[in-house]
Backbone bond lengths (Angstrom), bond angles and torsions (degrees), N, CA, C in turn:
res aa  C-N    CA-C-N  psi(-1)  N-CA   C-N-CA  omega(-1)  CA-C   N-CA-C  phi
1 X - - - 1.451 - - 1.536 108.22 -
2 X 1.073 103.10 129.06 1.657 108.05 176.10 1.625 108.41 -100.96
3 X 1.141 97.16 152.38 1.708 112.33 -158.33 1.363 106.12 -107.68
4 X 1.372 171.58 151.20 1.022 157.49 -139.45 2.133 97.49 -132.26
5 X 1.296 93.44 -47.52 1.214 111.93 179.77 1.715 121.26 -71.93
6 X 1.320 98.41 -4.97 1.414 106.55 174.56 1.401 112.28 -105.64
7 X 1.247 122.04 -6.65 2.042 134.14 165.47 0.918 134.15 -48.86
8 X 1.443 160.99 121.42 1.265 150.78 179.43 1.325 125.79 -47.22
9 X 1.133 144.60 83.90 1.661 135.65 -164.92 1.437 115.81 -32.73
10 X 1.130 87.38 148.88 1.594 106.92 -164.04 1.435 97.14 -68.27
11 X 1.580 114.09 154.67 1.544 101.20 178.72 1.707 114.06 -77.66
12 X 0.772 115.11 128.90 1.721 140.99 -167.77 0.924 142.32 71.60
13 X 1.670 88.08 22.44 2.145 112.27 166.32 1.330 89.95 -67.66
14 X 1.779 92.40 149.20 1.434 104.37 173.13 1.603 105.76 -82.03
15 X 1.403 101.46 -175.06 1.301 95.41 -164.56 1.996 87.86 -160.80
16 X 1.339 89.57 148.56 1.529 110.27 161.01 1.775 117.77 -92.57
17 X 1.858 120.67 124.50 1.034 109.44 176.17 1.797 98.00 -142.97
18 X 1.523 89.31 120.11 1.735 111.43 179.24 1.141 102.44 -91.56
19 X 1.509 115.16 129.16 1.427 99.55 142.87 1.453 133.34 -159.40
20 X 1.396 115.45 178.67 1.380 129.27 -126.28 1.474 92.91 -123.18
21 X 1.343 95.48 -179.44 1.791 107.24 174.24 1.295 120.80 -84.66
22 X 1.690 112.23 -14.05 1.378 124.41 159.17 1.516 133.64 -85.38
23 X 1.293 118.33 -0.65 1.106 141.50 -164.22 1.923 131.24 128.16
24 X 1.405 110.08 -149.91 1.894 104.81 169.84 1.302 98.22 -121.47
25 X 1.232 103.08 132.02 1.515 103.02 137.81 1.571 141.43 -108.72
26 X 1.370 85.43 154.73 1.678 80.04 -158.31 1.598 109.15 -94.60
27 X 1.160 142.21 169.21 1.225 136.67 -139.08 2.129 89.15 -169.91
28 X 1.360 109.21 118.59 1.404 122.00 165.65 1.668 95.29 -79.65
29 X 1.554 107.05 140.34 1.468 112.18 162.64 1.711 115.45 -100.49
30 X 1.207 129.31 125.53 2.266 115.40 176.56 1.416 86.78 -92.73
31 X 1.256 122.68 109.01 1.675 119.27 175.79 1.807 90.83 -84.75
32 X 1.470 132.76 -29.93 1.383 136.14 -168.60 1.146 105.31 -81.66
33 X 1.142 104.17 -13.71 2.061 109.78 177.68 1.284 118.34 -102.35
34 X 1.322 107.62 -47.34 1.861 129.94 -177.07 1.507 114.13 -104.87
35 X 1.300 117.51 17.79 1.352 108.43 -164.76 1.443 130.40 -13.00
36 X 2.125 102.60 -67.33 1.526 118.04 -166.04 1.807 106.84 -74.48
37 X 1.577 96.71 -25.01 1.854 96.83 168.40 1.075 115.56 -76.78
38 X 1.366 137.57 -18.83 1.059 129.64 -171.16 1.748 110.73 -98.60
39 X 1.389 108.77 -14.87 1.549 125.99 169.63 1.656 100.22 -73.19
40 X 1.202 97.25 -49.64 2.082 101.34 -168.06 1.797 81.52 -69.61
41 X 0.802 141.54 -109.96 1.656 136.14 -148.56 1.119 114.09 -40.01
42 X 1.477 139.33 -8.86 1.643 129.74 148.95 1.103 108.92 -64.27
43 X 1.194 122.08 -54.68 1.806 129.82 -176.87 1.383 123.83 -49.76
44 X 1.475 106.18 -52.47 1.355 128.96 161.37 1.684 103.27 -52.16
45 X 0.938 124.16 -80.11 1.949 134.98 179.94 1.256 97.46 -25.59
46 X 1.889 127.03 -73.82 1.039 132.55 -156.19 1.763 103.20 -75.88
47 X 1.601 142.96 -16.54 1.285 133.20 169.68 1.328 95.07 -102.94
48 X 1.873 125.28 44.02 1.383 105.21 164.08 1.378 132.34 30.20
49 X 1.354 102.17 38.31 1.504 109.39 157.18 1.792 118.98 -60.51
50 X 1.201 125.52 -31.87 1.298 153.35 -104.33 2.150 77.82 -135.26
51 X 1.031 109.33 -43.21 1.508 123.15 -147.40 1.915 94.96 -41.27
52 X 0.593 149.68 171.81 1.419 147.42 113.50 1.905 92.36 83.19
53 X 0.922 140.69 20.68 1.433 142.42 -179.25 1.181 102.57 -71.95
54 X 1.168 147.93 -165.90 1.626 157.40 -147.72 1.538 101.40 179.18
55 X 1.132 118.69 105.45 1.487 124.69 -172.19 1.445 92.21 -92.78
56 X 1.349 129.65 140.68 1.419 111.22 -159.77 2.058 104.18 -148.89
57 X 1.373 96.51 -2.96 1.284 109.61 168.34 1.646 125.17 -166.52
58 X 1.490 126.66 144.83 0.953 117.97 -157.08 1.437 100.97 -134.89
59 X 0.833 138.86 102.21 1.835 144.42 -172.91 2.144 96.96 -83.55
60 X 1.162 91.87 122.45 1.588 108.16 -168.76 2.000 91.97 -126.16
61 X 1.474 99.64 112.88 1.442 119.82 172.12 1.694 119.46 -66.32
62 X 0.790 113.86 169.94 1.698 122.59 165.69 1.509 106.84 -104.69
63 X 1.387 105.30 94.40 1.680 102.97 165.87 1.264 115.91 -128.66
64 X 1.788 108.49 114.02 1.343 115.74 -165.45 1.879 111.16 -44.90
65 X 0.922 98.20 150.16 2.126 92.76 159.81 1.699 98.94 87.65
66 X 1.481 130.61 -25.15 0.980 136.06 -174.20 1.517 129.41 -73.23
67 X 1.182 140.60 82.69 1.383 138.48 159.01 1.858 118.09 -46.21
68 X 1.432 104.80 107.43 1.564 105.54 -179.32 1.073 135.26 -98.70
69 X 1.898 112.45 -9.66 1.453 141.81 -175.93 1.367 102.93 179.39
């Protein structure tokens, strides 16, 4: 099964990029899937709601074939 959300963005999809003291991560947006979530987390991003947050856990899947680091 192929995952849609696991794909490389298309070249000149926008894209979400956080980042941390370890580096960015980058973040695919589905505006055709998530529309109004994907409207609230630009809005949110761009009035630095987001600024200074503490990311504090990260749930990491088992997906065969996948290199993650």
């Amino acid at each position: 099964m192929e995952l849609e959300q696991l794909q490389l963005p298309a070249k000149g999809e926008e894209i979400a990029e956080i980042k941390i003291n370890y580096g960015t991560i980058k973040v695919r947006l589905f505006p055709d899937i998530a529309p109004k979530a994907v409207e609230n987390f630009k809005t949110h991003a761009k009035d630095g709601y987001y600024d200074g947050v503490t990311f504090h856990r990260v749930l990491l899947f088992s997906y065969p074939n996948r290199q993650w680091w």
